[in-house]
C-alpha positions, 0 to 999 in steps of 0.5 A: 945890332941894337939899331937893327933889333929895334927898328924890326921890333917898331916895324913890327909894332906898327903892323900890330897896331895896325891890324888892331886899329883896322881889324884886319885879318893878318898877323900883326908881324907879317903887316910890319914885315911888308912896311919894312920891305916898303920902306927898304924899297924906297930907301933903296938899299938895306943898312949893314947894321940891318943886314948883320942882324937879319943873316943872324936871326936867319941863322939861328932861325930854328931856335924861334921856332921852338915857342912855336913847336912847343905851343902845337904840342901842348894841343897834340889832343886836338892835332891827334883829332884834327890830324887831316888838315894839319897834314894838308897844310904841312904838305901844302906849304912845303910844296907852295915853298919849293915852288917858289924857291925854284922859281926865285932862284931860276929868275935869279939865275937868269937876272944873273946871266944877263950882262952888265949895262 
């Protein structure tokens, strides 16, 4: 579990570094996410270790999203004034994410329909 926890961290410490030394207007952790999904490509598969820990942290994702919560609440002034965006967004992103995932699992579906070679 180590190995894994501190390959997601140099992943993502590469993206930081990265994005700084580049200016890049994205979040550090999304560009080193991307390389790790390169590298996972090209290496061809995902390691156990890597796959153990990652379906961990996915199921307790909701406990990392509470910095985040936290944070939106001590600006609750701003989001009170601010409220129409914040809405659109929220809306926005929910309706993109169900859209995707429709479309992810029905290709899915169909990849797994599909007979053996």
């Amino acid at each position: 579990m180590i190995y894994a926890i501190a390959i997601l961290f140099v992943f993502q410490l590469i993206g930081e570094v990265a994005v700084q030394a580049l200016g890049l207007p994205l979040p550090g952790p999304l560009l080193g996410m991307l390389v790790l999904f390169a590298a996972l490509l090209g290496y061809g598969r995902v390691p156990d270790a890597l796959s153990r820990t990652a379906g961990t942290l996915l199921q307790h994702m909701m406990l990392l999203f509470i910095p985040a919560v936290t944070g939106v609440m001590m600006h609750f002034g701003r989001v009170a004034s601010e409220w129409q965006p914040f809405l659109a967004a929220c809306v926005g992103g929910a309706a993109v994410t169900l859209v995707v995932t429709a479309l992810t699992l029905r290709w899915m579906l169909r990849l797994h329909k599909r007979p053996a070679p």
